[in-house]
N, CA, C and O atoms as a DFTB+ gen file, in Angstrom:
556 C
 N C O
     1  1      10.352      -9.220       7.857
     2  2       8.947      -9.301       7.516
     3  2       8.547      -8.037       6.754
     4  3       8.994      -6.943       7.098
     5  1       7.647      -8.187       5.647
     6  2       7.380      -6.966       5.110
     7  2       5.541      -6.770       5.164
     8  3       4.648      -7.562       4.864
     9  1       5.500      -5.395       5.669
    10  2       3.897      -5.085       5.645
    11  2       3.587      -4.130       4.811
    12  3       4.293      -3.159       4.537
    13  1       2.430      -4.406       4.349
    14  2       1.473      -3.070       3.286
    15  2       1.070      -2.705       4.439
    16  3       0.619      -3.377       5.366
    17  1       1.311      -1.269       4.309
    18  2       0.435      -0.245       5.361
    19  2      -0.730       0.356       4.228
    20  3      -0.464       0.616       3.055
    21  1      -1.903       0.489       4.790
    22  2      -2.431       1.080       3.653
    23  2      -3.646       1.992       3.936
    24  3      -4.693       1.471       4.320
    25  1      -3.568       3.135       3.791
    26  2      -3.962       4.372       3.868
    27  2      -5.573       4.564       3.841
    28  3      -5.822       5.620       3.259
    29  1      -6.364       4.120       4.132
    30  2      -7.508       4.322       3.784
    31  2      -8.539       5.478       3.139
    32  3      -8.748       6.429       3.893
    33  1      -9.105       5.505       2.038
    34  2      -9.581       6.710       1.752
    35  2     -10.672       7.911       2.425
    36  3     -11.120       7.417       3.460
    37  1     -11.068       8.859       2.277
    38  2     -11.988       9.540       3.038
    39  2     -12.461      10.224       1.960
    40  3     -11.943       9.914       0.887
    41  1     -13.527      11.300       1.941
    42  2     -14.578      11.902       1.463
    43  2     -13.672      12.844       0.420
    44  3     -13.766      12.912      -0.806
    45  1     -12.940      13.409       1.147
    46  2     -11.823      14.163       0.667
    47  2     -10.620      13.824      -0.714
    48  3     -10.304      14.388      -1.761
    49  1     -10.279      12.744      -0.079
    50  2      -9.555      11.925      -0.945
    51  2     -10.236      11.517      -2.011
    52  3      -9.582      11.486      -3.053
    53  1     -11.260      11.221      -2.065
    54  2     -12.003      10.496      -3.151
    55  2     -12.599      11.848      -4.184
    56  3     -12.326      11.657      -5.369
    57  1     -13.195      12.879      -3.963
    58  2     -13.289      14.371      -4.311
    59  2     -11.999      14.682      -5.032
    60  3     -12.014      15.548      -5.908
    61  1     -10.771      13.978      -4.701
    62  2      -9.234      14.459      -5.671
    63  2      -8.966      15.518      -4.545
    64  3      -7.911      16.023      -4.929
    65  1      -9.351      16.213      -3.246
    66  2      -8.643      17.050      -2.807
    67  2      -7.343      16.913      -2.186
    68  3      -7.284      16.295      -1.124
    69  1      -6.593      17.262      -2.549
    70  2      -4.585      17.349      -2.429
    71  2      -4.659      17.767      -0.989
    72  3      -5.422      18.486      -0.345
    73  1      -3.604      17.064      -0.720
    74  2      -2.967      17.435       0.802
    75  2      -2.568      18.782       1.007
    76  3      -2.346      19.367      -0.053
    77  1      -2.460      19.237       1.696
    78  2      -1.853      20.469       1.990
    79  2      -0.440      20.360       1.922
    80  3       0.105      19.258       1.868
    81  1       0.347      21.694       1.920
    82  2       1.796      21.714       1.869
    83  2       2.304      21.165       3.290
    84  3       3.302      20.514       3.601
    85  1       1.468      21.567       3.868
    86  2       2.285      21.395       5.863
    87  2       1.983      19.844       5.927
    88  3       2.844      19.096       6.388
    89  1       0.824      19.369       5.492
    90  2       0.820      17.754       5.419
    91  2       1.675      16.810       4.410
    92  3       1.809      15.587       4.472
    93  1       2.184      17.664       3.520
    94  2       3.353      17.073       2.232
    95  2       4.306      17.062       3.005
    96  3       4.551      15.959       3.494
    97  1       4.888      17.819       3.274
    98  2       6.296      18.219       4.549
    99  2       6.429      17.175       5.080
   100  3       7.440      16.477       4.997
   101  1       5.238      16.866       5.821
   102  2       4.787      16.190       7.026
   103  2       5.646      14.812       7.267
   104  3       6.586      14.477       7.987
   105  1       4.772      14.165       6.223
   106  2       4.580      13.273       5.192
   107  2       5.911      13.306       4.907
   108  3       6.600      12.630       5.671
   109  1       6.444      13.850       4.095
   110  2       8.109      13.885       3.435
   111  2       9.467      13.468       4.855
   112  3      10.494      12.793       4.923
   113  1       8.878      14.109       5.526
   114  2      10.264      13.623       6.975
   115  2       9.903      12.870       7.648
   116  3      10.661      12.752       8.611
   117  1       9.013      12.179       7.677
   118  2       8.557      10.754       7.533
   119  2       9.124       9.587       6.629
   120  3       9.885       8.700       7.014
   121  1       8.773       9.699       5.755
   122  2       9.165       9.180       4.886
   123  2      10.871       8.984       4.910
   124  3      11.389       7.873       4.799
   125  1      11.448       9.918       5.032
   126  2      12.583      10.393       5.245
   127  2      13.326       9.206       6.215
   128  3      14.198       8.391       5.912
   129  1      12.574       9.458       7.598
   130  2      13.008       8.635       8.644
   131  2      13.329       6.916       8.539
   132  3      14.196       6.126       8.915
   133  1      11.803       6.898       7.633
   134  2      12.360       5.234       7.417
   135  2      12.973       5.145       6.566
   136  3      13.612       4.097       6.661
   137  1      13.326       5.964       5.181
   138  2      13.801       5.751       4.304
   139  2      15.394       5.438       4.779
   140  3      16.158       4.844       4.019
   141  1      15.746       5.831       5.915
   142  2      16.994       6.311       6.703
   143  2      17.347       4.865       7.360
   144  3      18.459       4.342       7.291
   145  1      15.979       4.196       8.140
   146  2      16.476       3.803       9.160
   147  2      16.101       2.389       8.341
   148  3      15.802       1.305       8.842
   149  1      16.193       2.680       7.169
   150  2      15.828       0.797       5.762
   151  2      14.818      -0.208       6.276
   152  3      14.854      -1.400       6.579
   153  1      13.343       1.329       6.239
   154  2      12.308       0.197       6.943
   155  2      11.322       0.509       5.373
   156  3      10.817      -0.440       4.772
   157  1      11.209       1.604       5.002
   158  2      10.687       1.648       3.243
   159  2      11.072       1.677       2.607
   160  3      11.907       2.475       2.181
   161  1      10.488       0.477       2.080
   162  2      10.599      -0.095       0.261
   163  2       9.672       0.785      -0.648
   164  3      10.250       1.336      -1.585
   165  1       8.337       0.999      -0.520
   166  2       8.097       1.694      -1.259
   167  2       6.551       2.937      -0.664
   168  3       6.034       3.041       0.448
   169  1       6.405       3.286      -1.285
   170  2       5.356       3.985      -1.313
   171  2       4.483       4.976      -1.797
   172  3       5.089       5.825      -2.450
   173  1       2.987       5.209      -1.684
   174  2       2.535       6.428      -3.114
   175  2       1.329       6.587      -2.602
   176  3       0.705       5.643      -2.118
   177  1       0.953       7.595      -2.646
   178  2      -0.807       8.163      -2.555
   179  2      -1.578       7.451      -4.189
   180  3      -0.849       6.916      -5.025
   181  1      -2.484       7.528      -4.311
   182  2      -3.381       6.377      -4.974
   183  2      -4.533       7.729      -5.855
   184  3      -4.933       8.702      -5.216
   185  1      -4.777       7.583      -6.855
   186  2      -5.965       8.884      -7.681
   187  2      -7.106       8.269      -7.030
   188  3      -7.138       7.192      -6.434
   189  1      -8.082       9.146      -7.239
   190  2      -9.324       8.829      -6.692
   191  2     -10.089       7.234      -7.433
   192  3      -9.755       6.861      -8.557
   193  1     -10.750       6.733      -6.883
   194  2     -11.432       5.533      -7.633
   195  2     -12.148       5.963      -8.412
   196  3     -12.720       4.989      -8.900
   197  1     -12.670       7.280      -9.081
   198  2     -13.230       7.531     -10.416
   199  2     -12.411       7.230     -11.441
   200  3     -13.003       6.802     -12.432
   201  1     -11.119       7.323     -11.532
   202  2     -10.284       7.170     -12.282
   203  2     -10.015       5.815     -12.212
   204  3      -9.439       5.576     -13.274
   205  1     -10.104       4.721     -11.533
   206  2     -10.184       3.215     -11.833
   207  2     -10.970       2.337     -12.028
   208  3     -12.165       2.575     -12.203
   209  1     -10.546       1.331     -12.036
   210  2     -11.044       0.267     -12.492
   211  2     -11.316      -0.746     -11.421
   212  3     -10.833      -0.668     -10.291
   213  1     -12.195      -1.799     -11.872
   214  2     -12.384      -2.981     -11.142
   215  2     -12.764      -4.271     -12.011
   216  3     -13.706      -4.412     -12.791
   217  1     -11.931      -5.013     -11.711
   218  2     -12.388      -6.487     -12.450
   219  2     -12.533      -7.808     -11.943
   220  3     -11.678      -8.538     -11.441
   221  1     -13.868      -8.029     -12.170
   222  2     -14.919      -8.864     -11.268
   223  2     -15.027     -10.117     -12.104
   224  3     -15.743     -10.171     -13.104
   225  1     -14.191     -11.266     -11.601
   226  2     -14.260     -12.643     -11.987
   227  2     -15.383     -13.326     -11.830
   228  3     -16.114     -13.215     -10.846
   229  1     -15.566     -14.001     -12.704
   230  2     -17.027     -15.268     -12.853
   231  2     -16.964     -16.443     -13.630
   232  3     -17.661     -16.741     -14.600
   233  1     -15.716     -17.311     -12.899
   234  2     -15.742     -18.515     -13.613
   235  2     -14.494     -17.987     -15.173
   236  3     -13.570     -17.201     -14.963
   237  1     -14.684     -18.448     -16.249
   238  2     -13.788     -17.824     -17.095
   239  2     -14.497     -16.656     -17.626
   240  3     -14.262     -16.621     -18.834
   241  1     -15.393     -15.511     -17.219
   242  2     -16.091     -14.012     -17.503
   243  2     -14.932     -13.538     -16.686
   244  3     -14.249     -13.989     -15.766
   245  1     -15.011     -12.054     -17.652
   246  2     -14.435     -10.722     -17.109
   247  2     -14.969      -9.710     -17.095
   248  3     -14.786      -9.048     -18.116
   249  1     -15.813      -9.104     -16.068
   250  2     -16.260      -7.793     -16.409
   251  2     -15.489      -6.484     -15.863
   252  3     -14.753      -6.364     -14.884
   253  1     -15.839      -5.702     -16.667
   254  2     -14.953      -4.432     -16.153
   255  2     -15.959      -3.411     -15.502
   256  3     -16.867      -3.015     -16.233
   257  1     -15.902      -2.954     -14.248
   258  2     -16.372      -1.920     -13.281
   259  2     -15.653      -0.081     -13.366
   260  3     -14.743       0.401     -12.692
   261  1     -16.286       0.407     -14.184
   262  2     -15.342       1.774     -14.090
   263  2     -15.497       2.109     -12.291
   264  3     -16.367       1.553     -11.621
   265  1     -14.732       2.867     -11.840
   266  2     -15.102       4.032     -10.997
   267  2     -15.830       5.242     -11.233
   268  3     -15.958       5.786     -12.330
   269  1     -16.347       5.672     -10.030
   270  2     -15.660       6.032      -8.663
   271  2     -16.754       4.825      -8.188
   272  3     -17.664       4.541      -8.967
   273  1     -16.634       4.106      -6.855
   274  2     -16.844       3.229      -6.226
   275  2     -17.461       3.704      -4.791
   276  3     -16.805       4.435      -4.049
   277  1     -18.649       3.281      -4.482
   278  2     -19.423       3.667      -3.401
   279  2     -19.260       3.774      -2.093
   280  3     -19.694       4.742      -1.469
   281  1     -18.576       2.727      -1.507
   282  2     -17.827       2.565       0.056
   283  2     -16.860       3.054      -0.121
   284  3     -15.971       2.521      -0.784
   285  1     -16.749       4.322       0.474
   286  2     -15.673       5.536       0.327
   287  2     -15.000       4.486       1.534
   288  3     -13.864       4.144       1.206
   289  1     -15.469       3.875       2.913
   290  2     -14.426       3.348       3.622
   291  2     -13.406       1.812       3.302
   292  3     -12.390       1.298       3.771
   293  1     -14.377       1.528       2.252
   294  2     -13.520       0.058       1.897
   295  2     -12.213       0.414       0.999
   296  3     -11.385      -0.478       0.815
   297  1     -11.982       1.913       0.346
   298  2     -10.906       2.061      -0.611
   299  2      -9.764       2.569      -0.322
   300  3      -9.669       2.909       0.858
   301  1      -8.777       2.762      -1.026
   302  2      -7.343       3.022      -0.432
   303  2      -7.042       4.070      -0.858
   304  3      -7.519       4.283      -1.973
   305  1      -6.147       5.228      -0.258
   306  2      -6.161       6.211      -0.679
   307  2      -4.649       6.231      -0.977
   308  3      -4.375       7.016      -1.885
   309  1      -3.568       5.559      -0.439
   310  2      -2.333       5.838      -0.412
   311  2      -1.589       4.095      -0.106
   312  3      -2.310       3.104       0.004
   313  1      -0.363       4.054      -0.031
   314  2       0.198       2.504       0.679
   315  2       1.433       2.728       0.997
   316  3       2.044       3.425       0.186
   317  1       2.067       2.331       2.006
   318  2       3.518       1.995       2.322
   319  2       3.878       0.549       2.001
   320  3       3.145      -0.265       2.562
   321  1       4.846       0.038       1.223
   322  2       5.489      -1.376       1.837
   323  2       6.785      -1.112       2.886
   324  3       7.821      -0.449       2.935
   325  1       6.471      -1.510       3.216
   326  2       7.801      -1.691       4.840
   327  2       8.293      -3.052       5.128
   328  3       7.458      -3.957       5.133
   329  1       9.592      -3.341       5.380
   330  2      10.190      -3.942       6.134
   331  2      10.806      -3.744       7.727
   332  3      11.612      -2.920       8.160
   333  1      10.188      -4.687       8.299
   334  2      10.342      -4.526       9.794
   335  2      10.604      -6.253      10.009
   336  3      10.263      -7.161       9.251
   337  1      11.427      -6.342      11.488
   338  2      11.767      -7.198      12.285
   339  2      10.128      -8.138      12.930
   340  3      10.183      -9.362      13.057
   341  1       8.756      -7.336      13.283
   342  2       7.569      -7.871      13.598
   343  2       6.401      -6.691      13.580
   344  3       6.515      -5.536      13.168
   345  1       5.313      -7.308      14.122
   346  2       4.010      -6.612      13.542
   347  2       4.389      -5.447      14.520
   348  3       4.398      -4.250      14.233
   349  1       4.726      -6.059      15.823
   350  2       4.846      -4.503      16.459
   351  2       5.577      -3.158      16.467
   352  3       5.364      -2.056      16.970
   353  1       6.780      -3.851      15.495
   354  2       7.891      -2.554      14.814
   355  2       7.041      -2.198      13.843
   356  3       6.864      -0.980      13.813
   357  1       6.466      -2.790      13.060
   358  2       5.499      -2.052      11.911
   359  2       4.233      -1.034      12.830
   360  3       4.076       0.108      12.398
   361  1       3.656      -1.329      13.657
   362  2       3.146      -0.536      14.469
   363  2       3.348       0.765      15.293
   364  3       2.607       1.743      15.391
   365  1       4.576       0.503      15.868
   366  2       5.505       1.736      16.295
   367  2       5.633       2.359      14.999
   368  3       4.848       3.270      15.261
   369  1       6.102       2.687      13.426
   370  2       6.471       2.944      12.856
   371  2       5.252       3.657      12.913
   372  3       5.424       4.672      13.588
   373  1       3.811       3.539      12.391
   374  2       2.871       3.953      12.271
   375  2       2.238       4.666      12.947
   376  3       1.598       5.629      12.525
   377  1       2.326       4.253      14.288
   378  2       1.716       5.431      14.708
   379  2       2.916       6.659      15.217
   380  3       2.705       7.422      16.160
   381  1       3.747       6.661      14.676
   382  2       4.450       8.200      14.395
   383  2       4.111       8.825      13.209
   384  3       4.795       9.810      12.931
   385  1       3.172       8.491      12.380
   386  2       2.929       8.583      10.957
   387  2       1.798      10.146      11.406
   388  3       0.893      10.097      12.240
   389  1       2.159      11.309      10.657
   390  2       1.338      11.884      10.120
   391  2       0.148      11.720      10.064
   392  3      -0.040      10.562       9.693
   393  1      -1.087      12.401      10.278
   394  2      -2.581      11.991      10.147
   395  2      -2.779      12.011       8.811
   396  3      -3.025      13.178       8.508
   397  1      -2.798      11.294       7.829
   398  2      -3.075      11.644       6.227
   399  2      -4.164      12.479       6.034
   400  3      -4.043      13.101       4.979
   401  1      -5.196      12.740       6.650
   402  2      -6.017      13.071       6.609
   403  2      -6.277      14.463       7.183
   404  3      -5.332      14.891       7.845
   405  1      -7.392      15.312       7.078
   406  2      -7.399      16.482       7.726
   407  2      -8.873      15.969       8.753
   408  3      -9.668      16.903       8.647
   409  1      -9.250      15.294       9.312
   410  2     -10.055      14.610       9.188
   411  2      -9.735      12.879      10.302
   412  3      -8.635      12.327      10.286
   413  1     -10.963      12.323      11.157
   414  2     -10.610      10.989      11.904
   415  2     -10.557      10.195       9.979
   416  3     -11.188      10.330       8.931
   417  1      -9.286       9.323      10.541
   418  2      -8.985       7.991       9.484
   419  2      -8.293       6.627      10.159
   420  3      -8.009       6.257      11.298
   421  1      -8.195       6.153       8.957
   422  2      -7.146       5.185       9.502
   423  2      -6.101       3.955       8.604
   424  3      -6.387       3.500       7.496
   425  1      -4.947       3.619       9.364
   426  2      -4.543       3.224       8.741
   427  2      -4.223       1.822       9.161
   428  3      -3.892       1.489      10.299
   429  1      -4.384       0.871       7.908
   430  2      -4.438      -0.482       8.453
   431  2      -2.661      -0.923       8.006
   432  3      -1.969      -0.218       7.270
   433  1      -2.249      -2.075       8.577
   434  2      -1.380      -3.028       8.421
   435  2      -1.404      -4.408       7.991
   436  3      -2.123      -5.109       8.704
   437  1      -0.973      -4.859       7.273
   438  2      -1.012      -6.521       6.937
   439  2       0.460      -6.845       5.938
   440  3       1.082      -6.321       5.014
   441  1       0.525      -8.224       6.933
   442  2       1.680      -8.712       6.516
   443  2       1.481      -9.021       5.241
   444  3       0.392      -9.097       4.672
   445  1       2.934      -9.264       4.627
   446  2       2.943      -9.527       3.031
   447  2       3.140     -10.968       3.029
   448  3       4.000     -11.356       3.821
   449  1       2.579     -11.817       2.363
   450  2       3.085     -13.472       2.264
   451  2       4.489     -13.390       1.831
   452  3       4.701     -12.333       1.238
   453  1       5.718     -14.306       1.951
   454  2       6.942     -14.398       1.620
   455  2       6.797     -15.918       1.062
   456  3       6.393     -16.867       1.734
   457  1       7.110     -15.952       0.019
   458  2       7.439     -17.271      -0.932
   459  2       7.561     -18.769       0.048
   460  3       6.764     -19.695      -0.109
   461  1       8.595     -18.802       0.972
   462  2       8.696     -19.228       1.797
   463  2       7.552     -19.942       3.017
   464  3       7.467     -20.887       3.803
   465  1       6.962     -19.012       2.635
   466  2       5.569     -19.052       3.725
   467  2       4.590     -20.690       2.806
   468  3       4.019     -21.636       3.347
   469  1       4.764     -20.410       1.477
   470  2       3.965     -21.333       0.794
   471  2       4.997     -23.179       0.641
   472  3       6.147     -23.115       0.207
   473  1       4.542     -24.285       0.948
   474  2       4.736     -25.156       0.298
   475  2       5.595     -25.652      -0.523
   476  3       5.033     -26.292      -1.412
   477  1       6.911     -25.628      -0.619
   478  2       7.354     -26.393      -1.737
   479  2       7.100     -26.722      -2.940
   480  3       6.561     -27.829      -2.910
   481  1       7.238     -26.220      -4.342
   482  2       7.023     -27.008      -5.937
   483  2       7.099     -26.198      -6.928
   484  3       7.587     -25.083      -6.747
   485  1       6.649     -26.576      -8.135
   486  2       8.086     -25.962      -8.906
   487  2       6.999     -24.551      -9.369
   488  3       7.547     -23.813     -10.188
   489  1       5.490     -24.086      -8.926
   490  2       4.901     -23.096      -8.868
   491  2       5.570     -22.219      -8.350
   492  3       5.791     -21.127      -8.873
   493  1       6.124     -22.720      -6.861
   494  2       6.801     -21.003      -6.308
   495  2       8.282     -21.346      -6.641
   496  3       8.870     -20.344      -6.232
   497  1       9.005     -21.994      -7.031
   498  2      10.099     -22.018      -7.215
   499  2      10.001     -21.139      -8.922
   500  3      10.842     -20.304      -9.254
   501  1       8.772     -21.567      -9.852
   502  2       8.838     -20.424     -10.874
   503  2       8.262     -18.833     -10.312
   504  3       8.254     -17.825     -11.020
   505  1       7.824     -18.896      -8.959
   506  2       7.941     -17.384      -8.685
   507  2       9.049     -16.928      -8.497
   508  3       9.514     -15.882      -8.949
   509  1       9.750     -18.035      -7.510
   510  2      11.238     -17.253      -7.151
   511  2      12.142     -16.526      -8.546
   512  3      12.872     -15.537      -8.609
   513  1      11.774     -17.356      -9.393
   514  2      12.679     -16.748     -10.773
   515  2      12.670     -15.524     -11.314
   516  3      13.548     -14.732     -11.658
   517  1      10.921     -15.531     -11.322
   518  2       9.665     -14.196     -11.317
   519  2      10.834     -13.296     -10.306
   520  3      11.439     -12.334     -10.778
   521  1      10.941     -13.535      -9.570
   522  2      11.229     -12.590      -8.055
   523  2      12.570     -12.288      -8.565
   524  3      12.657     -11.135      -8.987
   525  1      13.596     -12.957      -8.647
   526  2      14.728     -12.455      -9.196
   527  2      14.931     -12.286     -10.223
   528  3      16.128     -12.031     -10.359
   529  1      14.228     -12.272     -11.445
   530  2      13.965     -11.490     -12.651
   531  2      13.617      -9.984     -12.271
   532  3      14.278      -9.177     -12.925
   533  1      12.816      -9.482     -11.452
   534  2      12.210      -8.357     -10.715
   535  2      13.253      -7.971     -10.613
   536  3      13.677      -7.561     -11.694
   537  1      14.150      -7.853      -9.567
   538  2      15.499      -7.542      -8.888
   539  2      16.207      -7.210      -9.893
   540  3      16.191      -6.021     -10.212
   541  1      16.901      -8.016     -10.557
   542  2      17.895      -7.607     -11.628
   543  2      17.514      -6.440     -12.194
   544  3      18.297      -5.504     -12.037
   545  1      16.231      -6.180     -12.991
   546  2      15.428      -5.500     -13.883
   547  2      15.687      -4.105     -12.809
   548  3      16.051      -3.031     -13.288
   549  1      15.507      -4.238     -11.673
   550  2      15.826      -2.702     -11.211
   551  2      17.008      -1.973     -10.760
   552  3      17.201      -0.893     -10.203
   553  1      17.944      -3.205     -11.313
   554  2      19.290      -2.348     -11.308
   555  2      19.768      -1.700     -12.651
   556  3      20.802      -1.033     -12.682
């Protein structure tokens, strides 16, 4: 099973203020551990939402939303993808995690859909192709 862990932003984060070195470390033998024990696939801290974007569907309209974005708690500051055996190995994993923050935060979990999960037809069977087109491309 694979989960987005995902970092939630704070006051701090959104301001652009950088982690500290002792929280990079931190963070790094962490990282380390699962990288070790083949539970992360990937992961990255996120720029502040001044620097992004948002695009807000309406039927066939596209509008574009610059940043920075007002609910400092609805945004993401960072993400893990992980592979784990169930929600509760993704849980254990997490809460050995570093406080990202200098500061109360938090970090949420949610499973990733797997192809599999959907229906039968030749939509996800042209994802699967999508999916192993991906693969190849990163060797």
């Amino acid at each position: 099973m694979r989960f987005m862990v995902i970092i939630k932003a704070t006051k701090d984060s959104e301001a652009g203020k950088m982690p500290s070195e002792e929280l990079l470390g931190a963070m790094a033998k962490f990282n380390e551990e699962m990288v070790k024990a083949g539970v992360m696939l990937d992961g990255n801290g996120l720029q502040p939402s001044a620097k992004g974007a948002r695009i807000r569907f309406s039927g066939k309209g596209r509008t574009v939303i610059d940043g920075p974005f007002a609910e400092t708690k609805e945004l993401i500051a960072g993400y893990w993808l992980i592979q784990v055996k169930s929600k509760e190995e993704a849980i254990e994993w997490m809460k050995r995690c570093p406080n990202p923050h200098n500061e109360d935060g938090e970090i949420e979990i949610r499973q990733v859909f797997e192809l599999d999960d959907f229906t039968p037809g030749d939509a996800i069977e042209h994802h699967r192709a999508l999916q192993e087109t991906l693969e190849q491309q990163k060797k």
